[in-house]
Backbone bond lengths (Angstrom), bond angles and torsions (degrees), N, CA, C in turn:
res aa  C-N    CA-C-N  psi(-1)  N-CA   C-N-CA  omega(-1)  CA-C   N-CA-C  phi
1 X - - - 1.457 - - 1.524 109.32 -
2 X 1.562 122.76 139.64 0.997 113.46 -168.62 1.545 102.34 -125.36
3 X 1.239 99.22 102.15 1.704 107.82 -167.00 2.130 90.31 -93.89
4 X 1.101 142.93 -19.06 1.252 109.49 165.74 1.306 123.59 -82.82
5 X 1.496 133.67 3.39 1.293 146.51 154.09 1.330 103.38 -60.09
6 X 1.498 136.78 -40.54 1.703 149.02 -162.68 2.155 74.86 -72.56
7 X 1.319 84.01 -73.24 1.678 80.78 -169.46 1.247 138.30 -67.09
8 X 1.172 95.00 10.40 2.074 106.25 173.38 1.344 84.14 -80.74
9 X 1.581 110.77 -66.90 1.805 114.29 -150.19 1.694 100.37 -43.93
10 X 1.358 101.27 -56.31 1.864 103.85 -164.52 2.302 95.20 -43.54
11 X 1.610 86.74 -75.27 1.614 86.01 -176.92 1.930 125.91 -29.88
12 X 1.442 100.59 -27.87 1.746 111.93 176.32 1.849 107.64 -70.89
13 X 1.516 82.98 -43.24 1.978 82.81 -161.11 1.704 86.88 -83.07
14 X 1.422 147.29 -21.04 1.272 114.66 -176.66 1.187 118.70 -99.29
15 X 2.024 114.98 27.02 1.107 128.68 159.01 1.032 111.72 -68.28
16 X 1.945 105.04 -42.81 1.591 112.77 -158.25 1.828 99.88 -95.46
17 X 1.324 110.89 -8.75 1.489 103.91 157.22 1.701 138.36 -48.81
18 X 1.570 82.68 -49.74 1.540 115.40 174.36 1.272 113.22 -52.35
19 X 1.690 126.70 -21.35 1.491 119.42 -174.27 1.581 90.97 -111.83
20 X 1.309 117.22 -32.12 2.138 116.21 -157.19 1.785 87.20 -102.11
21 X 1.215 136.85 -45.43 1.556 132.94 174.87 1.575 78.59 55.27
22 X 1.626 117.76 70.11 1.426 127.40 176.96 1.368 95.14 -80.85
23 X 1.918 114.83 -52.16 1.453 101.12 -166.73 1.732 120.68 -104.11
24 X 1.276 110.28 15.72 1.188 126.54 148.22 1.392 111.38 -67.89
25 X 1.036 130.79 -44.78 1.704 125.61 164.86 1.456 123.59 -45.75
26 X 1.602 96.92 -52.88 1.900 113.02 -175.23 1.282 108.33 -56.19
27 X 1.508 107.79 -47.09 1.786 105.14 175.35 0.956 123.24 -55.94
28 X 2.102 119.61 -44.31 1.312 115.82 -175.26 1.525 105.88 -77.74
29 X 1.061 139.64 -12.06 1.444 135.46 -175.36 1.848 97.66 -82.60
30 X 1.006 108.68 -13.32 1.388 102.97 -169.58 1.921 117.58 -115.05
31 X 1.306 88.60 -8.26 1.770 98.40 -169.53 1.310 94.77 -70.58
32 X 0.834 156.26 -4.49 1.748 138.93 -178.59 1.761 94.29 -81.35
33 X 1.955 101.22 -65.23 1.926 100.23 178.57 1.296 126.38 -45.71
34 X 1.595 116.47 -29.41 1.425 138.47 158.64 1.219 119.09 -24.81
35 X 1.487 108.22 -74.25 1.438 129.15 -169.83 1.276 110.33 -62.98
36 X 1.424 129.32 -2.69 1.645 112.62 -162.03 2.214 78.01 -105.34
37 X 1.163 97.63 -20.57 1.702 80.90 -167.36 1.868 114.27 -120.30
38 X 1.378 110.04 -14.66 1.719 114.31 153.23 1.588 109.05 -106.34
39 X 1.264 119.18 142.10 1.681 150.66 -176.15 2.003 91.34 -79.61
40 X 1.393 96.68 103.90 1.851 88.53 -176.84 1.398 95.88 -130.16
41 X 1.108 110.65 178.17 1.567 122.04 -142.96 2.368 86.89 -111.92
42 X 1.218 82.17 111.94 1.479 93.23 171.91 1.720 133.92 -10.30
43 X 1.698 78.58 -57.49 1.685 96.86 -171.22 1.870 92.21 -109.87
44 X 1.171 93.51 140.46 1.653 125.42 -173.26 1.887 99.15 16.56
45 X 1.711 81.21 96.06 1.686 115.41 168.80 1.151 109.28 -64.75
46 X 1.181 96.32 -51.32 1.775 110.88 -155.07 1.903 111.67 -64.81
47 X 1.711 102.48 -60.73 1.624 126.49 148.03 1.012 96.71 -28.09
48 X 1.272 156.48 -97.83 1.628 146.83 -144.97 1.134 110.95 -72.17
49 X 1.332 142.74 -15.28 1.203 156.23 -174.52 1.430 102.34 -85.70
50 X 0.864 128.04 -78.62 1.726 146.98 153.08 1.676 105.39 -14.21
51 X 1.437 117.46 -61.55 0.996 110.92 179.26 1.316 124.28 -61.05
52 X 1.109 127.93 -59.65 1.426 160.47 -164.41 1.868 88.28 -69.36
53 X 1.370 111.70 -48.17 1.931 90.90 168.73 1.771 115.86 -87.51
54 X 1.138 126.56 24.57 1.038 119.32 166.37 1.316 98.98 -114.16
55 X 1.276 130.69 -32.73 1.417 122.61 177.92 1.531 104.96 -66.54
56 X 1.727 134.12 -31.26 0.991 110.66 -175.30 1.705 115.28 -82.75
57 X 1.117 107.60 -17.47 1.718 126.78 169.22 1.798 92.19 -48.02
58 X 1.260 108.88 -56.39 1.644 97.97 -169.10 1.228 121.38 -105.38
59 X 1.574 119.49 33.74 0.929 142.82 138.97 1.581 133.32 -67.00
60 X 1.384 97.18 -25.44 1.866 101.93 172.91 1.365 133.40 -47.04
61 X 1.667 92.25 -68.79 1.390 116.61 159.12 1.847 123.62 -4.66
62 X 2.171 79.81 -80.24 1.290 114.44 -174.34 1.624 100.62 -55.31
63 X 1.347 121.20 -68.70 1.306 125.02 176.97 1.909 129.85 -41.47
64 X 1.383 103.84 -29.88 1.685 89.62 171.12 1.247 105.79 -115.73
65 X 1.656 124.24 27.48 1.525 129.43 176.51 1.538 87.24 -84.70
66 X 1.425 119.86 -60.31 1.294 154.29 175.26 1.324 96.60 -12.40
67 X 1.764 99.50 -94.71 1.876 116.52 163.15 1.249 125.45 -28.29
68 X 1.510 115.62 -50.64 1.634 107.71 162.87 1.180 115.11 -57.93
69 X 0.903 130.50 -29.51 1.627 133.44 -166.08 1.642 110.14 -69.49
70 X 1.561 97.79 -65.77 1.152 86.13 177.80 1.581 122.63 -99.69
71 X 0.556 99.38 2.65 1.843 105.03 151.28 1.696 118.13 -42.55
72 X 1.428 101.48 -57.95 1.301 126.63 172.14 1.270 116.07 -35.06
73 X 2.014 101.05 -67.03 1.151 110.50 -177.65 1.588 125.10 -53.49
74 X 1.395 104.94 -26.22 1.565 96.98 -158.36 1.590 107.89 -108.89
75 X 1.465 116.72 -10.90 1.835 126.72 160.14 1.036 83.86 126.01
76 X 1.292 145.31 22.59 1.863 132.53 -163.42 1.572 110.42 -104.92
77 X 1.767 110.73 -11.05 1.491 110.55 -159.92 1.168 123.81 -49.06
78 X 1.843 112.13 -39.92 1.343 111.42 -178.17 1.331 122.35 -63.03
79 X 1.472 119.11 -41.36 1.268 100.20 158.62 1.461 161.78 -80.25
80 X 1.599 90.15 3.53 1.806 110.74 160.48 1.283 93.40 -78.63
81 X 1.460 137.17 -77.42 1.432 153.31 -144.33 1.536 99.19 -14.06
82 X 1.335 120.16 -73.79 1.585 132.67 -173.72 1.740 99.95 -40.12
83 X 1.214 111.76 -87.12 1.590 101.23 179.68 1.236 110.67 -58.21
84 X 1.218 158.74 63.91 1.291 163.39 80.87 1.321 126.13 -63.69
85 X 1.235 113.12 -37.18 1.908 132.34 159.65 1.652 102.63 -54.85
86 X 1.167 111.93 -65.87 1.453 115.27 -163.37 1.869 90.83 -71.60
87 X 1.395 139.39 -37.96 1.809 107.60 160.76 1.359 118.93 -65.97
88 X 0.943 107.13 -36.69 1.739 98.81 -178.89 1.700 107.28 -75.93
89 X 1.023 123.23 -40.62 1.564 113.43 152.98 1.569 123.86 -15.53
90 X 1.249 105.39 -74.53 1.586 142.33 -155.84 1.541 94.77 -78.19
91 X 1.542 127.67 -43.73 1.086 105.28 163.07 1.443 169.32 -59.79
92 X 1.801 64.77 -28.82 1.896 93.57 177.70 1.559 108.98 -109.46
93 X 0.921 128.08 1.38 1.185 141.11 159.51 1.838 111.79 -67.65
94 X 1.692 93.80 156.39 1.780 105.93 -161.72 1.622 94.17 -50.52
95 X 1.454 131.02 166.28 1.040 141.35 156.88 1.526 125.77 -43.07
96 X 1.484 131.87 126.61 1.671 113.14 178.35 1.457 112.89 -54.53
97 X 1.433 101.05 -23.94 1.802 97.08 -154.03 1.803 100.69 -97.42
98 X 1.706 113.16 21.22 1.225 140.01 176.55 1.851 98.46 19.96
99 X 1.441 91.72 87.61 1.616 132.76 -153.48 1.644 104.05 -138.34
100 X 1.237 152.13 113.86 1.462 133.24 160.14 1.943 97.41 -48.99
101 X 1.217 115.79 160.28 1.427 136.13 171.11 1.748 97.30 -83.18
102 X 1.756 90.26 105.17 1.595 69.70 176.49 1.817 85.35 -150.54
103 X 1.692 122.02 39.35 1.204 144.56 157.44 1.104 137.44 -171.68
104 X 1.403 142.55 176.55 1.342 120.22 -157.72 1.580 91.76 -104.33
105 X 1.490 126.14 18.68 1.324 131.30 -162.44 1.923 84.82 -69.35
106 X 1.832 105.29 -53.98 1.410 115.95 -152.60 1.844 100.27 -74.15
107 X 1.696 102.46 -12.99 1.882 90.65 -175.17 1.207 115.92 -86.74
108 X 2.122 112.06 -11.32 0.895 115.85 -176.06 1.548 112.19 -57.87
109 X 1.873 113.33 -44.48 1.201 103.12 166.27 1.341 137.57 -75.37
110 X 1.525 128.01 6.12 1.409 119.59 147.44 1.612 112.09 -68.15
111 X 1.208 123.10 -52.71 1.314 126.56 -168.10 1.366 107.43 -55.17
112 X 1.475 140.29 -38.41 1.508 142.55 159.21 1.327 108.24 -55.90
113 X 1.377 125.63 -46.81 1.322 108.71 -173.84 1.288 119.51 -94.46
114 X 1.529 118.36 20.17 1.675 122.37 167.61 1.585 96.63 -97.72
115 X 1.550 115.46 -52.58 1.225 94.87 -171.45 1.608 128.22 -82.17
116 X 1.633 103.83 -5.67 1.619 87.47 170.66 1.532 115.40 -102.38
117 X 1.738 103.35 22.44 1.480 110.75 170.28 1.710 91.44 -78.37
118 X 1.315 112.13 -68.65 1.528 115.96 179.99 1.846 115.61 -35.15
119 X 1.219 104.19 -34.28 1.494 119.07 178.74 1.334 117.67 -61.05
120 X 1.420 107.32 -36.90 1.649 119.48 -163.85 1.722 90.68 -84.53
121 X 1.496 105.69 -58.98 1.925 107.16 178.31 1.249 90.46 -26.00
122 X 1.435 129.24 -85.54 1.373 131.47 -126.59 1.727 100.05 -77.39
123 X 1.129 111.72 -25.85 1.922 106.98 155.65 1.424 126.19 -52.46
124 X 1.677 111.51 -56.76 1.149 115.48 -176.91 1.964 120.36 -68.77
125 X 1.550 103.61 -11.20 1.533 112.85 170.13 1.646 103.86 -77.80
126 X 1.697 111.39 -50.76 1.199 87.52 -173.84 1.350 119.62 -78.85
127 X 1.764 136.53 0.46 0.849 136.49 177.15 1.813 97.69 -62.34
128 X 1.422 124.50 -51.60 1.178 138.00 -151.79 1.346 95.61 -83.92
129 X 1.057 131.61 -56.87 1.843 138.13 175.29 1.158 115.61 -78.57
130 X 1.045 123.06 -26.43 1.343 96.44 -169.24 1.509 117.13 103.04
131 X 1.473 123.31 -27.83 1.552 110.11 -165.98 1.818 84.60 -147.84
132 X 1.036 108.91 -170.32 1.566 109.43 -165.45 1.921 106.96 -106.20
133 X 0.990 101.92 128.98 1.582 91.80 164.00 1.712 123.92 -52.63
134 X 1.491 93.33 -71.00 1.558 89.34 169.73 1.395 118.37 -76.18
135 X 1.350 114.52 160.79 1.744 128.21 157.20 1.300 103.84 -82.76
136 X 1.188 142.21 -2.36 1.729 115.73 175.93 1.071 115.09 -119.04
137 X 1.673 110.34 148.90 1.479 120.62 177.84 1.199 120.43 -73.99
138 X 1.428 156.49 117.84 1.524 124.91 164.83 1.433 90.79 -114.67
139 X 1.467 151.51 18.88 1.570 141.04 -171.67 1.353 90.59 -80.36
140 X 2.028 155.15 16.63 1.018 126.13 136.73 1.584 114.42 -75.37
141 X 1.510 104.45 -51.14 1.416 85.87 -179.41 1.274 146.97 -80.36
142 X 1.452 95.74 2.62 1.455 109.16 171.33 1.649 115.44 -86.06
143 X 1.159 113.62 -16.46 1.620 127.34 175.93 1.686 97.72 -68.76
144 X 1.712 102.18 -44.53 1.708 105.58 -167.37 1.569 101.98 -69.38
145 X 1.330 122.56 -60.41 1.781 106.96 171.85 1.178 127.67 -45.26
146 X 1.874 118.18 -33.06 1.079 95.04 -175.62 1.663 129.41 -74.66
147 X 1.074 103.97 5.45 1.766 127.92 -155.85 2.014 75.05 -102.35
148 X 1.261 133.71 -37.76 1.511 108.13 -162.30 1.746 95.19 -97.21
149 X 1.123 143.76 -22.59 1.385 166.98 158.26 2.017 98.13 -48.82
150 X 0.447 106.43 -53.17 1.669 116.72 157.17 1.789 90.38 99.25
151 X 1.933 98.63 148.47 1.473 110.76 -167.76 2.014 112.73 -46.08
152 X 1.365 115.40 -41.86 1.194 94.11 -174.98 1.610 126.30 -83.77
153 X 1.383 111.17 -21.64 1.579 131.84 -167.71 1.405 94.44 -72.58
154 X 1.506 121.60 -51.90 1.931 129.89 171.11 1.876 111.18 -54.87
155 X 1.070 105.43 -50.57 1.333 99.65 175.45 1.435 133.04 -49.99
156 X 1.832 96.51 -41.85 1.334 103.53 176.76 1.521 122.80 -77.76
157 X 1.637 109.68 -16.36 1.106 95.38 141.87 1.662 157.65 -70.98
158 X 1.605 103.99 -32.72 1.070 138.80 -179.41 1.712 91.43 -59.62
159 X 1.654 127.27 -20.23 1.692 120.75 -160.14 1.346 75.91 -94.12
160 X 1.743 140.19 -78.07 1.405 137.33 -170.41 1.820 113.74 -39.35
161 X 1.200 115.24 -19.60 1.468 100.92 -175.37 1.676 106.04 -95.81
162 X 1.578 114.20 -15.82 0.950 115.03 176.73 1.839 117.26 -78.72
163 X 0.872 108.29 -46.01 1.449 134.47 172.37 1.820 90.85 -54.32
164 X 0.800 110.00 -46.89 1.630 103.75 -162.53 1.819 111.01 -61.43
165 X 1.504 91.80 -53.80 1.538 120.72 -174.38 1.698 95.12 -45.65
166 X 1.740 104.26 -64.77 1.347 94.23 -163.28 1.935 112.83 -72.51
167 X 0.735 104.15 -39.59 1.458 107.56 170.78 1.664 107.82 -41.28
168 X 1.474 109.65 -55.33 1.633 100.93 179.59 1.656 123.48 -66.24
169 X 1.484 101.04 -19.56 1.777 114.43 -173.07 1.812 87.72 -80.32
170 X 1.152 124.93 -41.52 1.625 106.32 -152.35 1.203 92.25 -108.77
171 X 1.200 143.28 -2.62 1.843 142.46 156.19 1.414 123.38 -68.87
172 X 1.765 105.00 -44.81 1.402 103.83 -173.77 1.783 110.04 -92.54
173 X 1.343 106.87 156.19 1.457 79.72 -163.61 2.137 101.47 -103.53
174 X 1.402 89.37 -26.78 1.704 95.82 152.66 1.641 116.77 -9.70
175 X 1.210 108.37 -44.08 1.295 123.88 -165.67 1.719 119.54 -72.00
176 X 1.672 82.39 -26.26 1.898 99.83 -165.44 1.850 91.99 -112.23
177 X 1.476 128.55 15.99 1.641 132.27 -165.88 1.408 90.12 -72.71
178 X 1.604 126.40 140.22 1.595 113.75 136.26 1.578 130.65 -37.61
179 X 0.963 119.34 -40.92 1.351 122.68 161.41 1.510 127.84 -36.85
180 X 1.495 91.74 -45.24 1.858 93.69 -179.50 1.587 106.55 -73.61
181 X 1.372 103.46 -39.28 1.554 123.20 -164.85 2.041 90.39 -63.64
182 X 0.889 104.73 -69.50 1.708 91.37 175.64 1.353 128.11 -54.83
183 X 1.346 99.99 -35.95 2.288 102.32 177.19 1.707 76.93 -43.60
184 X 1.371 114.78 -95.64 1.623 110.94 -159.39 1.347 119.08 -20.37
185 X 1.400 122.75 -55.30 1.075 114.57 -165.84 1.733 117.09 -81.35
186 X 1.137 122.00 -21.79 1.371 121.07 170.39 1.668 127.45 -119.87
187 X 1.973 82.34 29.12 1.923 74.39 168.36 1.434 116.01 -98.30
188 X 1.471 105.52 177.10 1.646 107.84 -177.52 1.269 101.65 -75.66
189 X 1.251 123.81 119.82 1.058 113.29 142.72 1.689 138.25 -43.96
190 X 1.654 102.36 -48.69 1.277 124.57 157.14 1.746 114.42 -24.40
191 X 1.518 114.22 -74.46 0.730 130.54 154.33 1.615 129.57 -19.92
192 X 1.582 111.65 -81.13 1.249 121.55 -161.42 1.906 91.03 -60.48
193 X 1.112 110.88 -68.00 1.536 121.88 -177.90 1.999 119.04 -33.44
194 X 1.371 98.65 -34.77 1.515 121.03 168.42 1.908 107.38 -51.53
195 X 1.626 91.67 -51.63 1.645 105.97 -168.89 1.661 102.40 -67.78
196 X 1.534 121.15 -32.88 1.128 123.36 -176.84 1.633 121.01 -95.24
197 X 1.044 99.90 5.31 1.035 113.83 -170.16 2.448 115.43 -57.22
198 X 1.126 90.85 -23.71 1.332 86.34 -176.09 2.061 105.80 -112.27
199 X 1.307 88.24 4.99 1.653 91.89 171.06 1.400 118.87 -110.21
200 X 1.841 110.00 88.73 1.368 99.84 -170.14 1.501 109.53 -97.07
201 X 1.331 118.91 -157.18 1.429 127.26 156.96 1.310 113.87 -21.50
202 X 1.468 133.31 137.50 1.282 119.29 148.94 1.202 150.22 -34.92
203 X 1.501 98.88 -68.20 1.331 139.23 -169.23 2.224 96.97 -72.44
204 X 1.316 104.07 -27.69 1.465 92.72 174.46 1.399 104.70 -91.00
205 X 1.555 127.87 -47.26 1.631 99.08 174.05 1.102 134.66 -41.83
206 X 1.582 130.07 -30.03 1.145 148.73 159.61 1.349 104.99 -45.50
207 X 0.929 133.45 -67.16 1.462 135.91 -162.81 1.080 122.79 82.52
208 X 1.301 116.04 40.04 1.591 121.63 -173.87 1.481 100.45 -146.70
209 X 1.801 86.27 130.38 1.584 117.21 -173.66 1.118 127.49 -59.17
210 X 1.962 132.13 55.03 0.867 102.74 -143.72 1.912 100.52 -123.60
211 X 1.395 139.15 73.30 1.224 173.35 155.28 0.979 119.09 -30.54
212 X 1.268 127.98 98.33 1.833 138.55 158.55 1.288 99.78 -53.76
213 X 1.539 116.23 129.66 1.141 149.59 160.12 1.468 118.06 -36.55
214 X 1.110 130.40 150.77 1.692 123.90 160.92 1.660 117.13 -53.10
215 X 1.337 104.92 -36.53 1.514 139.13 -177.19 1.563 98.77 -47.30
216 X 1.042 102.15 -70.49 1.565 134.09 -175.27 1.545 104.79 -35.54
């Protein structure tokens, strides 16, 4: 997997951000619909918004370097490996909305649809186990893009990543090995949680308050 290729592209397009401020626009065109369903901070919405989606843009990278990593460590790689191919695929690959990349408006939607591909895995394990593959949460901040990505354009992704997941769980048979069936059941937790230990929440490394409503 070639996660400094993930991070050339981001570093290229937020050159070309810097002149088009494509997704500095999307936010401000959208911060009023925003506000009725994320809790945002009074003074400069838009600024924290902005930030907080470029940090999760360059979070990808970091995040399935992470997963490979410890995947590695614990004998599990082959069966992450594939859904790690298909984000790094999807990222560097032409735009869906068959667009040249010429803001981080269009990486925002790779960066949603790598991590709630990773999101959906770690559902469909604990559906199957019982306990979660990964230790980290990202369903706040992936709830918060999908709200700036707008309800129908997110969904239709959210239908391809779903479709994908299960198609790869009930095709490959890796999936159905005794082998996998025991990693779950006799790994350390200790352990695995140790490896994750410095990859938390998004939205809290950031440090920004940013909270779906009851409403919501």
């Amino acid at each position: 997997m070639d996660v400094q290729a993930i991070r050339q592209l981001i570093l290229q397009v937020k050159e070309l951000e810097a002149q088009s401020r494509h997704l500095q626009t999307l936010i401000s065109d959208r911060i009023e619909q925003l506000h009725r369903t994320i809790e945002l901070p009074d003074d400069n919405a838009c600024e924290t918004l902005l930030i907080f989606t470029m940090d999760y843009i360059d979070h990808v990278p970091d995040f399935l370097e992470a997963l490979n990593e410890a995947s590695r460590q614990v004998g599990i790689h082959r069966f992450i490996s594939p859904f790690l191919d298909i984000a790094e695929e999807n990222f560097m690959a032409a735009t869906t909305r068959d667009q040249p990349v010429s803001g981080l408006d269009l990486l925002l939607d790779k960066a949603y649809f790598a991590h709630r591909l990773i999101e959906e895995v770690n559902d469909q394990y604990l559906v199957k186990t019982g306990s979660t593959l990964i230790p980290m949460n990202m369903t706040w901040a992936n709830l918060i893009v999908h709200s700036i990505l707008g309800e129908k354009f997110a969904n239709a992704l959210d239908v391809i990543v779903d479709k994908t997941v299960d198609q790869m769980m009930r095709s490959q048979a890796i999936y159905h090995e005794e082998k996998f069936r025991e990693f779950i059941h006799d790994r350390s937790a200790e352990e695995w949680i140790r490896i994750w230990s410095r990859w938390n929440c998004l939205s809290n490394n950031l440090g920004i308050e940013l909270k779906f409503t009851a409403s919501a």
